[in-house]
Structure formats: structure tokens, C-alpha cells
C-alpha positions in Angstrom: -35.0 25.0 7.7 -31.8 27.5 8.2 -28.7 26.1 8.9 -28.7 27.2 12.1 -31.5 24.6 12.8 -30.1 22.3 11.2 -27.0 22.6 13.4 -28.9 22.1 16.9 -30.7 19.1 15.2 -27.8 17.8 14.1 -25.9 18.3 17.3 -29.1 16.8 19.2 -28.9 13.6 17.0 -25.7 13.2 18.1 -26.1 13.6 21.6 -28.7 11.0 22.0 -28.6 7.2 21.5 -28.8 6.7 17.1 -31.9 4.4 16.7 -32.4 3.1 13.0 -35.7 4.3 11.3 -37.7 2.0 9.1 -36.2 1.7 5.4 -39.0 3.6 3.9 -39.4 6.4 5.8 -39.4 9.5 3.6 -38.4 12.2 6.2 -34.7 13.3 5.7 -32.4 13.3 8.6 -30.1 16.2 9.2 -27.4 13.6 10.8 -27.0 10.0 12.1 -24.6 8.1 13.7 -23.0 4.4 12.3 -20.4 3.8 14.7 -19.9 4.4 18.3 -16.7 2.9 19.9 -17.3 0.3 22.6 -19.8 -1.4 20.3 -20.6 -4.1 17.8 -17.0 -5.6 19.3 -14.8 -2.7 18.3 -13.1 -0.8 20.8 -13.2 2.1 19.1 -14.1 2.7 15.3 -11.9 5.2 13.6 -10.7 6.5 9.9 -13.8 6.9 7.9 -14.4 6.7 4.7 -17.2 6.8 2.5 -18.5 6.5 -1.5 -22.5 6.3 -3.2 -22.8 3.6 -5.3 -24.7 3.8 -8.9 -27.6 2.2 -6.6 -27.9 5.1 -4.9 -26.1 3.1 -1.4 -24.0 5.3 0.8 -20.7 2.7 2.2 -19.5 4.2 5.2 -16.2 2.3 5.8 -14.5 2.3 8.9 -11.6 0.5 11.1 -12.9 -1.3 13.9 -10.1 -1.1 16.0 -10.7 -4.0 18.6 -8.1 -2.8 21.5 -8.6 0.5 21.5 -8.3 3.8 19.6 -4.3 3.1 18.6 -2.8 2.5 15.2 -1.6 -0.7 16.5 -3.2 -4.2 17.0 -5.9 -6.1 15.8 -8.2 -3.7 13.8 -10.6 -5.2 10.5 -12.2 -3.0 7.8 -15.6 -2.7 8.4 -18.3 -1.3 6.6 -21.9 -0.1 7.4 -24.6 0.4 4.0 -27.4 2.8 3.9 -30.3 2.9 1.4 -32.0 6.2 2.3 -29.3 8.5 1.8 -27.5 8.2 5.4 -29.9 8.3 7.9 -29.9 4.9 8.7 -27.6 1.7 8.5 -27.5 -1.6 7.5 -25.5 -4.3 10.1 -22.0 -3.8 10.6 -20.0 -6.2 8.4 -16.5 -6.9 8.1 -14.9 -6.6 4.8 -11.2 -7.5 5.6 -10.5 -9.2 9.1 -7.4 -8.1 10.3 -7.2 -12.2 12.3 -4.7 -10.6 14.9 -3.4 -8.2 12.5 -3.6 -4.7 11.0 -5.8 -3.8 8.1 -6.6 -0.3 7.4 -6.6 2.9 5.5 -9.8 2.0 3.5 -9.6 3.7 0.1 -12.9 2.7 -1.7 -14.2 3.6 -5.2 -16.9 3.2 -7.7 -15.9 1.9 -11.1 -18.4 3.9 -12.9 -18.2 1.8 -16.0 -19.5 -1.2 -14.4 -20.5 -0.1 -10.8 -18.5 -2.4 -9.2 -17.3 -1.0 -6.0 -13.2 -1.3 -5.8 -11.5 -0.9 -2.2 -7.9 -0.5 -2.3 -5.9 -0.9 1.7 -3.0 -1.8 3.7 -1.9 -4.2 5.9 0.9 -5.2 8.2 1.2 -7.7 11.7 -0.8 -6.3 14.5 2.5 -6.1 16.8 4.3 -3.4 14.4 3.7 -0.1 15.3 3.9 2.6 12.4 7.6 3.8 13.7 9.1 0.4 13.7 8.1 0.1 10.0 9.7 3.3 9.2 12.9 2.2 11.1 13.1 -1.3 8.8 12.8 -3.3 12.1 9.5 -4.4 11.1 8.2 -5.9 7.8 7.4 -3.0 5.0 3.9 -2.5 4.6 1.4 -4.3 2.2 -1.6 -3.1 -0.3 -4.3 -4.9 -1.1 -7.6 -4.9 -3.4 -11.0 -5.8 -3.1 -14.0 -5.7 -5.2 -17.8 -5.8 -4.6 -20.3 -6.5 -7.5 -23.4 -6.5 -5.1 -23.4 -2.8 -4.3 -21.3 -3.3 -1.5 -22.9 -6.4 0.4 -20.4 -9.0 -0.4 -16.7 -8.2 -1.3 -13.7 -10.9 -2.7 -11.0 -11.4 -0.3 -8.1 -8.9 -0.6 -5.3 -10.0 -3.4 -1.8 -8.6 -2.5 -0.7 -5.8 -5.5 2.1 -4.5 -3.6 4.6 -5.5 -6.4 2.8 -3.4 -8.8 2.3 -0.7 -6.4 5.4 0.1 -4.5 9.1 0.6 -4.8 12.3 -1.2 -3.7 12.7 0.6 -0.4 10.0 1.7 1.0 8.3 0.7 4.4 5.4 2.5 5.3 2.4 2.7 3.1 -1.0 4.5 3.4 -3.6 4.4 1.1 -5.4 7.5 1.3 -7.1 7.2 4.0 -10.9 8.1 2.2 -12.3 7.5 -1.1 -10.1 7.1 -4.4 -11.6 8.6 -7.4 -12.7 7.7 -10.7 -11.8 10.1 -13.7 -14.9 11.4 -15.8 -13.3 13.7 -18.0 -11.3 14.1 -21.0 -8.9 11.3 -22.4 -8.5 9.3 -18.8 -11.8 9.1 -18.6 -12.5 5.7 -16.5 -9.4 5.6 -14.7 -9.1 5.0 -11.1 -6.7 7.1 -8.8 -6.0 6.5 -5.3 -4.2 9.3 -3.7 -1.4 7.5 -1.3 1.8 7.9 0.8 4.9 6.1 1.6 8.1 6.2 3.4 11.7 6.3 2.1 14.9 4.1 3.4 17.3 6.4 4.5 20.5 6.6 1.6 23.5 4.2 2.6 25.7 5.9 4.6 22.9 8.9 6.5 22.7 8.0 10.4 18.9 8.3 9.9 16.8 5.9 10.8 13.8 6.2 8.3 11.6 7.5 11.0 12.4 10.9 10.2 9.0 12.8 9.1 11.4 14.1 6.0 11.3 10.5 4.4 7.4 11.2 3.8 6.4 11.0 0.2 3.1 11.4 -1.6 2.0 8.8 -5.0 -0.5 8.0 -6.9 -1.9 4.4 -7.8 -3.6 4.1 -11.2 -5.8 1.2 -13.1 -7.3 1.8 -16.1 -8.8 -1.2 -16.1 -11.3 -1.4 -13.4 -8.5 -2.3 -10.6 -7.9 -5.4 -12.1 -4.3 -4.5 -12.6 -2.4 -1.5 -11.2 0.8 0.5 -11.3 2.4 4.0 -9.8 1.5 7.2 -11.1 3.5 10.1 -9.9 6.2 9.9 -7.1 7.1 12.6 -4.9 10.6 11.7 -3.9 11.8 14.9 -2.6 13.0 14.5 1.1 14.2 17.4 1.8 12.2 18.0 5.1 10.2 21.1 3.7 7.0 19.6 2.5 6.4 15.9 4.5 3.2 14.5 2.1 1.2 12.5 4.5 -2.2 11.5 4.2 -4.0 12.6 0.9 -7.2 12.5 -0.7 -8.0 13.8 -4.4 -10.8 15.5 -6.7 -11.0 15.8 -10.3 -11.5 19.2 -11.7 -14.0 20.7 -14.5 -11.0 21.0 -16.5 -10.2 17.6 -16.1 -6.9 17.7 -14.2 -6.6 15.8 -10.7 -6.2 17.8 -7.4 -4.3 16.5 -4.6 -4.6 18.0 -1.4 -2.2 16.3 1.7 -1.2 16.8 5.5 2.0 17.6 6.0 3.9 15.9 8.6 6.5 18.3 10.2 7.7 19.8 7.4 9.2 23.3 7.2 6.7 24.9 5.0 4.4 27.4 6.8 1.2 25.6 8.0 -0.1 21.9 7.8 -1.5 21.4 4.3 0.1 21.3 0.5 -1.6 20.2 -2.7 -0.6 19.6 -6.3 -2.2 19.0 -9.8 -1.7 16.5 -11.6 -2.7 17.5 -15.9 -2.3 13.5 -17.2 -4.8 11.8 -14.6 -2.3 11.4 -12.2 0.9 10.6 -14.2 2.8 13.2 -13.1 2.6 16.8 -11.0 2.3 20.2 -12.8 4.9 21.3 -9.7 5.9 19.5 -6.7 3.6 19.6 -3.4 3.1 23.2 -1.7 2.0 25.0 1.4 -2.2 25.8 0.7 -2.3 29.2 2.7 -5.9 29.7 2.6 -6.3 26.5 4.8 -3.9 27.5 7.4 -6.0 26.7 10.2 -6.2 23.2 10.2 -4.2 20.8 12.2 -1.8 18.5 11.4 -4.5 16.2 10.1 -6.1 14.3 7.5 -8.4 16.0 5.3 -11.1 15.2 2.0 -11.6 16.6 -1.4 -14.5 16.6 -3.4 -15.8 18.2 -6.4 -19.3 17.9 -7.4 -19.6 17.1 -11.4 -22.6 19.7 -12.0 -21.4 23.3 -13.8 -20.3 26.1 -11.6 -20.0 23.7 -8.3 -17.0 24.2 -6.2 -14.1 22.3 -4.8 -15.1 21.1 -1.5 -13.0 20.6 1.3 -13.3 19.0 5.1 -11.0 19.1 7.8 -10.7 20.5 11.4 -10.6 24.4 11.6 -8.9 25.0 14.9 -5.0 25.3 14.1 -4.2 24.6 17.5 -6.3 21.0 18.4 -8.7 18.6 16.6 -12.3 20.1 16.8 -14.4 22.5 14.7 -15.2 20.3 12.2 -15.6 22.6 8.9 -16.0 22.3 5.1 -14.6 25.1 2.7 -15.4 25.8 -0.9 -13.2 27.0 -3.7 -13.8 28.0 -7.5 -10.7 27.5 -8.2 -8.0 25.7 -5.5 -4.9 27.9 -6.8 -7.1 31.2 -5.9 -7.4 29.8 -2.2 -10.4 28.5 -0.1 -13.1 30.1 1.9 -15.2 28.7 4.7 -18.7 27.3 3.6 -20.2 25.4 7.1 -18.5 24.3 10.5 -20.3 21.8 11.7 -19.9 21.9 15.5 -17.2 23.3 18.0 -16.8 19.7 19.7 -14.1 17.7 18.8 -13.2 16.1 15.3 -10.5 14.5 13.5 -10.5 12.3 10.3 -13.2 13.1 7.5 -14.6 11.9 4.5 -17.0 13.5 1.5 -19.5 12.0 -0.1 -22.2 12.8 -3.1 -25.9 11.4 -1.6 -27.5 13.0 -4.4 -28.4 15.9 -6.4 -29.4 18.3 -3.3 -26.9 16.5 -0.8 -23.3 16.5 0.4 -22.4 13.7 3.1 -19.5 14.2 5.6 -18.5 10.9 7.6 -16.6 12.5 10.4 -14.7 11.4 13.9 -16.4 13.5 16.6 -17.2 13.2 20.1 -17.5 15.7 23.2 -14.3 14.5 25.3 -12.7 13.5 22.2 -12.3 12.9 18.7 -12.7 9.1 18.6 -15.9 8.5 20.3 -18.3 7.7 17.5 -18.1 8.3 13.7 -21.0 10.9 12.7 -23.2 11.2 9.0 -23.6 14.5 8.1 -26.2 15.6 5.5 -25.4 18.9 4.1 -27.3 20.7 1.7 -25.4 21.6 -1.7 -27.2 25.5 -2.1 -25.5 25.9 1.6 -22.3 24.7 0.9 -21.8 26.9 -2.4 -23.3 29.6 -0.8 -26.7 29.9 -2.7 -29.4 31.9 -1.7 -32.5 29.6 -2.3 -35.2 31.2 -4.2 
């Protein structure tokens, strides 16, 4: 099938009513759909995130956002779990209930020495919007952890680790949003990294009030020991209003050294993305977040990494592709991040926002997107994309 087929499938799958196959059906999809706002008691279902468990289980987490497509209210983790590589879905369960509240930013990730699926989120009351935080009228935000031994049908409730996570001073907190990584390589081998952000206090004395996008700052969280226990990894503390680090995600390299890749939020830099390296899984940055040119075109908006572990694959990367609004979902490839990106597939011209990357298996690349055709926020899509396409293999 050319990928131009696979396109109009695909865009036909989503323009039609998602009906879960049988289990065992052996015919791969191009492209389903797990949530679609205005069902299964969600409002609206938005920032998606998604891992493959050792099982072979694709965990498409979600927020189900019970008032409506806002940051603010009552909103739950939820998660949806396929068994045929994304084509269909398990019942929606909830994995954290926000009870009135706000839980969110869903960071999960496989531990691959025991397979235990590890989610790391936030959480703060359902009546604090994400500027009142920032301003201190409004308790700082709080980070939690989870884990799953089941492949991802049960989960323990969510333990508090902001102590061993945050810093005197800060307010708002986001984990990721999408998945955290496990390291594979080289002497931090085993170790979990989520990519995160925080906000700053202002310094006594500024007339700021916090909310300022300059008191953006990227981190790392690392566990070496499964998530049982965690502390910070690398701080960027620099608030100087020319790179903002917002919303990150991360990808281990063949070398072994940890990509970061973030939105910026208003900074000064020219376009909307930075990204950094990180040489000691995390501890610390080669160099301090900067603009990535090649990838100029996408909104202000979050965006995923990925790197496939087989030789010669590429840095993968998903975002919106129209610098201008959210739509045109798109992946790019690049063989080496510091030499710049080029596009592999756009997906569709309708509207997008939030994305997350996913290994299904050795021939398969899944994207968990926000798409619609008003908007952005109407349903959560699966893509399936072949891996030949995305490196830009001619099949023989």
C-alpha cells in the first residue's frame, strides 16, 4: 500500500464512527480512534500519551477532562489498552481520579528491568487555574507516582514525591506531558528520566508576579531504582526571557546521551522549539536550551521524541507543521539532531495539537495525536506508521 493510501484510509477511519474489531483479527489497521470527547463521561479527552509494554500492550493515556476542553477543573487520568498493536481498545479506565480536582500531564514509562509500567503526574485543586499558581495565589503544584505490575490493567494509587522532586520556590509543575524514558545504554543503563518543567518565584524585590513566561524552566527527574525513589537531574534556571522551556519530551541517542527537545513559551529566541543534551543520563546539559531551526514551523506547542534502538534508525519527531495554527500533523526524522531535521510524513492537513510516539513493533511507529476537523480537541487519534516510510526506505 503507498502512503498515499494509507493517508485516505486513515483519514476515512477517522471520519467515521471507531467500532472495535474482534481481539484476534490479523488484518492491520492504518488508524483508530480511543477517545472522542463527549463520551465515556469526559467532556473532552486531551494530552495523550502513550508507551508498549514488554507484553507487547500499547497504553494510550489520556486526561479526561469532565467540564470541557480547559486546563482547569475536574479532569482524571485515564487510560485505554490495546493488544493488537492499536487498532482496537480495551474499556476506558481511570488510573488517577482527579475527585473534583486536577490530575494530569501523564508521563508513563516501562521499567525495562522488570516491566513494570511507572507513571509519573501532577496534580493541583480543580478551582486553580495554571496562572494563579504561577502568581503564588494558589497552592504550588504536586507530583505523583504510580506503578502497574499487570501490564497496565491495575495501577497503585499515586504516592506524593514532590519533596524529592521539586525546589523551594517553585509553583507550577508539568511533567512532560508524554512518555518518560528508560536509558539502555552505557553506564546509566536502567535509569528512568522524565523530561519536566517548572515555574520560578520572582526574586524579592522584582514587581513580577511569577506569571511571566520568563520564569519557565526545564528539569529532569531521575530514579535509578525502578521509581521507587527519585531526585532532580538537571535544572535550567536561567530566566532571562530568551529561551522559556515549556513542555518537553526526551530520546536517548545511539551514543548514549539523552535528547531533550521543548516548546518555548514566548521567549526571544527565533521560533518555538529548543533542545539540549544531556552526556551523564540527564545529570546535567552539554549547553543550555537553544532555538532548533530546522523545526521552525511548528507552533507554540508540545511536541514528542523518539528514537528507535535498531542501527542506523533516526531521531523521530512529532508536532504540528503549520507555524501559524495547530494543524498538519507531521513527524520529521534526523540522523543526527545537531545537523537539523527534515520532514518524513504529515499525516493530515486537519487540525492537531498535542502528540505522543510510540514503538508497536519492529515494522511499526505509533503516533497518539489530538485531531479533529473544527478543531484540535475533538477526539484523540492512533496512527500506525510504517518504520521503512518514516526513514525514508525504499522497500525492496
Amino acid at each position: 500500500m503507498t502512503l498515499l493510501s494509507r493517508t485516505l484510509l486513515a483519514t476515512a477511519v477517522f471520519l467515521t464512527p471507531f467500532t472495535a474489531a474482534p481481539a484476534a483479527a490479523t488484518t492491520r489497521c492504518a488508524s483508530s480512534v480511543p477517545y472522542v470527547s463527549g463520551q465515556g463521561g469526559y467532556a473532552s479527552y486531551r494530552i495523550p500519551a502513550a508507551v508498549t509494554t514488554l507484553r507487547g500492550t500499547v497504553l494510550a493515556f489520556a486526561e479526561g477532562r469532565r467540564n470541557g476542553p480547559g486546563d482547569t477543573g475536574d479532569i482524571d487520568i485515564v487510560l485505554r489498552r490495546s493488544t493488537d498493536g492499536g487498532c482496537t481498545w480495551g474499556p476506558l479506565t481511570v488510573v488517577a481520579a482527579g475527585a473534583g480536582d486536577t490530575r494530569g500531564n501523564p508521563a508513563p514509562v516501562v521499567d525495562p528491568r522488570t516491566g513494570a509500567v511507572v507513571l509519573v503526574s501532577c496534580a493541583n485543586p480543580g478551582t486553580a487555574t495554571e496562572a494563579q499558581i504561577m502568581r503564588g495565589e494558589a497552592p504550588a503544584r504536586r507530583v505523583y507516582v504510580q506503578h502497574s505490575r499487570d501490564d497496565g490493567i491495575g495501577f497503585t494509587p499515586p504516592r506524593d514525591i514532590t519533596a524529592e522532586t521539586g525546589l523551594p520556590g517553585w509553583r507550577w509543575y508539568a511533567t512532560g506531558p508524554g512518555h518518560a524514558l528508560a536509558l539502555t545504554r552505557g553506564p546509566y543503563a536502567g535509569r528512568l528520566v522524565v523530561p519536566a518543567n517548572h515555574s520560578a518565584t520572582p526574586p524579592a524585590g522584582s514587581p513580577d508576579t511569577g506569571r511571566e513566561p520568563r520564569y519557565y524552566g526545564g528539569h529532569a527527574l531521575l530514579s535509578d531504582d525502578g521509581g521507587r525513589t527519585w531526585r532532580l537531574g538537571f535544572v535550567d534556571a536561567d530566566h532571562d526571557g530568551t529561551v522559556n522551556v515549556n513542555e518537553s519530551s526526551a530520546a536517548e541517542l545511539p551514543d548514549g546521551r539523552v535528547y531533550f527537545t521543548a516548546r518555548d513559551q514566548g521567549g526571544r529566541a527565533p521560533g518555538n522549539r529548543v533542545d539540549a543534551v544531556s552526556r551523564d543520563g540527564g545529570e546535567t546539559l552539554t549547553r543550555p536550551y537553544a532555538p532548533q531551526p530546522a523545526l521552525s514551523g511548528v507552533p507554540v506547542v508540545q511536541g514528542s521524541a523518539l528514537h528507535l534502538p535498531e542501527p542506523g534508525a533516526p531521531l523521530l519527531f512529532s508536532a504540528p507543521s503549520d507555524p501559524t495554527a495547530r494543524r498538519a500533523a507531521a513527524v520529521w526524522r534526523a540522523t543526527d539532531p545537531a545537523a537539523g531535521f527534515t520532514p518524513a510524513v504529515t499525516l493530515s492537513a486537519l487540525p492537531a495539537a498535542y502528540s505522543d510516539l510510540v514503538r508497536v513493533d519492529a515494522e511499526t511507529v505509533g503516533v497518539l495525536y489530538e485531531t479533529g476537523t473544527a478543531g484540535p480537541y475533538e477526539t484523540i487519534q492512533f496512527r500506525r506508521l510504517d518504520v521503512d516510510d518514516l526513514y525514508g526506505r525504499v522497500r525492496s
